[in-house]
N, C-alpha and C positions, 0 to 999 in steps of 0.2 A: 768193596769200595768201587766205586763206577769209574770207569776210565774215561780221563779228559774229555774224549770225541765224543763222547756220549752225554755228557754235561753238556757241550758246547748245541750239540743238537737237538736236547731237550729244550733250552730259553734258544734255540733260534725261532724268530718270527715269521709268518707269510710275507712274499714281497707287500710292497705297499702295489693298489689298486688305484691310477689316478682318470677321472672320468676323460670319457673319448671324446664326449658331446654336449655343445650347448657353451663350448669358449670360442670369445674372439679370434678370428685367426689375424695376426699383424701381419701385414709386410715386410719380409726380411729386407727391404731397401731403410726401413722407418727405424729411425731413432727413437729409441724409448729414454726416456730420463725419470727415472723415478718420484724424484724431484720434484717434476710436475702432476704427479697424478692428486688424485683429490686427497685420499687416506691418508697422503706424506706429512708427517711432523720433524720439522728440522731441531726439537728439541730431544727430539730422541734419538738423535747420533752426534759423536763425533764431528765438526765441523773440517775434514780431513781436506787437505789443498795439495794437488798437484806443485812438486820440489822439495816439498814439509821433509824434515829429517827427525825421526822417531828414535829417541835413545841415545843422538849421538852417533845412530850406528845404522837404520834403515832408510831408505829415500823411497817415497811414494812416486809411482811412474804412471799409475794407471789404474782406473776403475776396473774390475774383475767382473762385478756381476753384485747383485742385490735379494734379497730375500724377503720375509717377513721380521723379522727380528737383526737383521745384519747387512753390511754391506763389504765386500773382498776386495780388499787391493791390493795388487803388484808394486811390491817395495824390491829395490834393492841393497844387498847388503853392502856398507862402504868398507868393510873391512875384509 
C-alpha cells in the first residue's frame, strides 16, 4: 500500500506557466473596472451592492478582485 506522500506526489501537477510577453502593461495609478471592459455580461453575475446584507448574517464592504468566471468580495460578518 503506497504511503499518503507518495499518492499526494504522484497527482501533483507542474506549476502553471503563464506567458511573460505580448500583455498590456496598465498603470498601477488606473482603475480597472471590469464592468467596463467589452467581454463583460452583467447577466452573468450576481448584481452584488456595496451595504447588501447576505443571510441575515454577511455585509459586502468591498470589491476583492475579479476573474474569468467570478468576482471576490469582502463581507463582514455581523455576528
Amino acid at each position: 500500500m503506497a504511503s499518503r506522500q507518495s499518492c499526494t506526489q504522484a497527482t501533483m501537477l507542474p506549476p502553471r506557466e503563464f506567458p511573460s510577453s505580448g500583455l498590456e502593461v496598465i498603470d498601477p495609478s488606473q482603475m480597472v473596472e471590469e464592468e467596463q471592459l467589452p467581454f463583460y455580461n452583467r447577466n452573468h453575475y450576481y448584481p452584488m451592492r456595496i451595504g447588501e446584507v447576505l443571510k441575515d448574517r454577511y455585509q459586502v464592504l468591498a470589491k476583492v478582485g475579479y476573474g474569468t468566471s467570478s468576482t471576490v468580495w469582502l463581507c463582514r460578518d455581523l455576528r
